[in-house]
C-alpha positions in Angstrom: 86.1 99.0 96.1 87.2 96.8 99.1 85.6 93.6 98.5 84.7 92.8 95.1 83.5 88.8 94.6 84.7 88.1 91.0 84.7 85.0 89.8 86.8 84.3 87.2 88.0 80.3 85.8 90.7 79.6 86.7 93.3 79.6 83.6 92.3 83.2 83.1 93.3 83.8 86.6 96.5 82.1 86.5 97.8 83.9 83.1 96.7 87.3 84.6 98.9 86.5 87.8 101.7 85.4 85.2 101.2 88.6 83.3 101.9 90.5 86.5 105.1 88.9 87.8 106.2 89.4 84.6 105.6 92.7 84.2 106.5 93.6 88.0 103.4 95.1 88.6 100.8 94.2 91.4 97.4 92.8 90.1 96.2 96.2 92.1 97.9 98.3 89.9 96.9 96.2 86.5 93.8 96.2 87.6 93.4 100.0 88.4 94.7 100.5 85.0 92.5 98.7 83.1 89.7 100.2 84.8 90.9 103.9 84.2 91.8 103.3 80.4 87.9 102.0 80.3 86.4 104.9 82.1 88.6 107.2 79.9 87.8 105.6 76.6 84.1 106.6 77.7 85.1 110.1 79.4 88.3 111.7 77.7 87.7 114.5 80.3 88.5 111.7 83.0 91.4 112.5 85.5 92.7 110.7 88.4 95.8 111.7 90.2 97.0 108.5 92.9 99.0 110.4 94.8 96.7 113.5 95.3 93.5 111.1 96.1 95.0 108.4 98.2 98.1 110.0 99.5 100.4 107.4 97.7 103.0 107.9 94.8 101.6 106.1 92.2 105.0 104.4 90.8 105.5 103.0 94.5 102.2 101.3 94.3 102.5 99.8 90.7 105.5 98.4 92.0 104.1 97.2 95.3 106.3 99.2 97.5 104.8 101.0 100.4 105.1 104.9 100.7 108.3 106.4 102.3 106.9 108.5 104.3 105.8 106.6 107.5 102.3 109.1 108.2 101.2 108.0 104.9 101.4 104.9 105.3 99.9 105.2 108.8 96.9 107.3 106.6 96.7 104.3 104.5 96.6 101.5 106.8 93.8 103.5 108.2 91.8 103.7 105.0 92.1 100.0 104.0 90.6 98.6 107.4 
């Protein structure tokens, strides 16, 4: 899901962003939760592990912070372009 064009108005937009900073998450990781609760609620056999399908640790990525190990983060600069 690289490019996505999703319009949305703008107050929406703007409370989401707030919702993030004040949670101290990334609008990545909100957003990648919301879409596996969703997929879940249809498939309760749904699993995704972040860390064994992307190579990152997933509490790192909720909080924004790059991977510690500097080959993942080679493997992941790769992947996203």
């Amino acid at each position: 899901m690289d490019e996505i064009n999703f319009r949305c108005p703008d107050v929406v937009a703007q409370r989401f962003w707030l919702l993030c900073a004040d949670l101290g998450e990334t609008p990545g990781s909100l957003l990648r939760s919301f879409i596996v609760d969703e997929v879940k609620a249809v498939d309760p056999t749904f699993f995704v592990e972040l860390e064994a399908d992307t190579g990152l640790d997933e509490a790192r990525v909720r909080k924004g912070n790059p991977p510690k190990d500097r080959a993942l983060a080679d493997v992941h600069a790769r992947r996203a372009g």
